[in-house]
N, C-alpha and C positions, 0 to 999 in steps of 0.2 A: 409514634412509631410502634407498629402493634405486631410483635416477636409472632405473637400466636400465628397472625395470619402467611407469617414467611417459612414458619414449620408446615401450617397445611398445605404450601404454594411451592413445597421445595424441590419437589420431583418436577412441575411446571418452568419454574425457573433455572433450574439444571439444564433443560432442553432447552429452554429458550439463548440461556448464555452459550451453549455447544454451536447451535445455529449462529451465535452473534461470532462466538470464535471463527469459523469456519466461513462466515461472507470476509470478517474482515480480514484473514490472512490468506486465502486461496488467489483472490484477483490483485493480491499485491504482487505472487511468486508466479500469475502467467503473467501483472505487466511488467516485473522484470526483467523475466524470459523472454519478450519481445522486445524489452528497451535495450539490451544489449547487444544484441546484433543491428538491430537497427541504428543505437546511437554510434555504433562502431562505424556504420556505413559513413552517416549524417557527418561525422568526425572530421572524414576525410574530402570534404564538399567544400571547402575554402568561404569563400563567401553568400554562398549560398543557405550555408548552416544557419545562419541567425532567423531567415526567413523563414525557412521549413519549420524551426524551431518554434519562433513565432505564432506559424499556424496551428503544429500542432497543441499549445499552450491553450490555445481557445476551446479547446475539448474539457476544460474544465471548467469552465464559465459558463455553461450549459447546468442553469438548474437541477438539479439531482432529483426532484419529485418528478421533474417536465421529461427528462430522460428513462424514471422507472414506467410512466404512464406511454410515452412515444413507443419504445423499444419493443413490447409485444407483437405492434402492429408492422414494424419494419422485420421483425424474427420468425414470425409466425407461430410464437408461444401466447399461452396465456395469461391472464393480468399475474396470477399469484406465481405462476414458472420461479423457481430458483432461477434461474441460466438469467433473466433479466437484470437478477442485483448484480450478479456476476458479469455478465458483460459491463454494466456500467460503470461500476467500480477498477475494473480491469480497466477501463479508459481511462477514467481519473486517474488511478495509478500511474500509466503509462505514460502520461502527459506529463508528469511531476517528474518521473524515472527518467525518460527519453533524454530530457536538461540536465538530469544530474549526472549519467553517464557522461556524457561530452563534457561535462564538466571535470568529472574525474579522469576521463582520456586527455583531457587537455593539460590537467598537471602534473602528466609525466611530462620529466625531463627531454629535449630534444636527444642530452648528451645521451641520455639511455636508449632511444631508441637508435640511434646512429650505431652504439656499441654492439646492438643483436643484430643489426643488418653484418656490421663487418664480422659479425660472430657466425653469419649464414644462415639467420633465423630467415622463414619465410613469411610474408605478410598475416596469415593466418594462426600460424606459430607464432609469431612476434606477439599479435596481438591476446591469444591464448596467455601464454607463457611469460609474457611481459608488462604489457600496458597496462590488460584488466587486473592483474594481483594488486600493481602499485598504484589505479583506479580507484580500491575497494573502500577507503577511508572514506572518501568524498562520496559512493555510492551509498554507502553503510551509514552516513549522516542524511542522505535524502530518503532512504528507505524508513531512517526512524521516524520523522515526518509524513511521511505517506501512510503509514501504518498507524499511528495515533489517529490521524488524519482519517483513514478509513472507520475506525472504530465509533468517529462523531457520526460521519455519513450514514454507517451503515443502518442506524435508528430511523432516520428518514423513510427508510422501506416501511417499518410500521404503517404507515398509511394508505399502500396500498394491499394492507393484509401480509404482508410477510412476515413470517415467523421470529424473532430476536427479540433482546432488549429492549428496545424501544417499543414492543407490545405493554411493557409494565408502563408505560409513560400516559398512552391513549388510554390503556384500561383507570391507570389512576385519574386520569383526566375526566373518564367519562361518569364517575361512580363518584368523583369527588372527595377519593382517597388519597391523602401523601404517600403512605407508607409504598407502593411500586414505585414511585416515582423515584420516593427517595434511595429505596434500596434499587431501582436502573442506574440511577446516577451513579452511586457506589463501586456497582460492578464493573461500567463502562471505564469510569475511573484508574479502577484494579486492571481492568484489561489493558488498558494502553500502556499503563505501567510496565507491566510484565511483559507486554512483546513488546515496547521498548527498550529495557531495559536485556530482552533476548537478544535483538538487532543487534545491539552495542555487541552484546559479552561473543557473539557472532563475528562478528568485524573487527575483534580485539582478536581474535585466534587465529583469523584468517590473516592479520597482520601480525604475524608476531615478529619479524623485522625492526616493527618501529615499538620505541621506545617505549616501556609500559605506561597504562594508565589510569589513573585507578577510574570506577564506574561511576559515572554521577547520573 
């Protein structure tokens, strides 16, 4: 591990980890902003949910190198475009999100939703003001997952030139150096941690309803 070379690399790896922050938390918070309303719709689909559900699950089984290379040509961007990690990642998220929403709409209670109808709440309101709060645990645990989860993927871009972490992976690969490699790995590590470890402390406030917990 050669200290020197992470002093002269440290203004380059600043920008690189900025960039690695920025794909992997941006397309988790627009595919939750999409997963929500939609998994709200999807909710109320009776047996139809598991199908729709189903199909869209398959948007993550779609190779991630085969999706950064497709996606220019169906966007009209170019190979190295941000917008392309971002869109893809935003799928995967969305895919992951969409099931844990309906998951977490599904373990409200019947009795509580029956209480806000007789209370006058309206479907819209109900759902605002009642489902998604006591939702938020069950979202708040697939959000930490997706978000670790992006921070592996987002290295993957390294291949087709995209700027992040995973640039120190190919660089040490191609020079025959550990020390990017080993200081990616590091960082990558550190990252999931902390906005893991955000999610949670996120989901602990937005619930403070239920019992405390301490942070693991």
């Amino acid at each position: 591990m050669r200290f020197d070379w992470l002093f002269q690399q440290r203004e380059n790896i600043a920008t690189l980890l900025g960039w690695h922050i920025y794909l992997s938390v941006i397309p988790v918070l627009i595919g939750l902003a999409l997963a929500i309303p939609v998994g709200g719709i999807l909710h109320r689909c009776g047996k139809f949910k598991d199908g729709i559900l189903n199909v869209l699950g398959l948007l993550y089984t779609i190779p991630s190198l085969a999706l950064f290379v497709l996606l220019p040509g169906l966007l009209g961007t170019k190979i190295l475009d941000t917008v392309n990690v971002v869109v893809a990642l935003t799928l995967y998220a969305f895919a992951l999100l969409i099931r844990t929403v309906c998951d977490g709409l599904d373990s409200v209670p019947h009795e509580t939703r029956q209480a806000a109808v007789a209370m006058g709440y309206r479907p819209l309101q109900r759902f605002l003001s009642v489902e998604l709060p006591l939702a938020v645990p069950v979202i708040a645990a697939g959000m930490r997952v997706v978000v670790v989860s992006n921070v592996s993927i987002v290295s993957i871009s390294a291949l087709v030139g995209m700027p992040q972490l995973g640039a120190l992976f190919t660089q040490g690969f191609q020079l025959h150096f550990l020390t990017p490699i080993i200081a990616g790995i590091f960082l990558c590590i550190v990252l999931a941690l902390l906005l893991d470890n955000l999610v949670l402390r996120t989901g602990n406030k937005m619930t403070t309803w239920q019992p405390k917990r301490n942070a693991k």
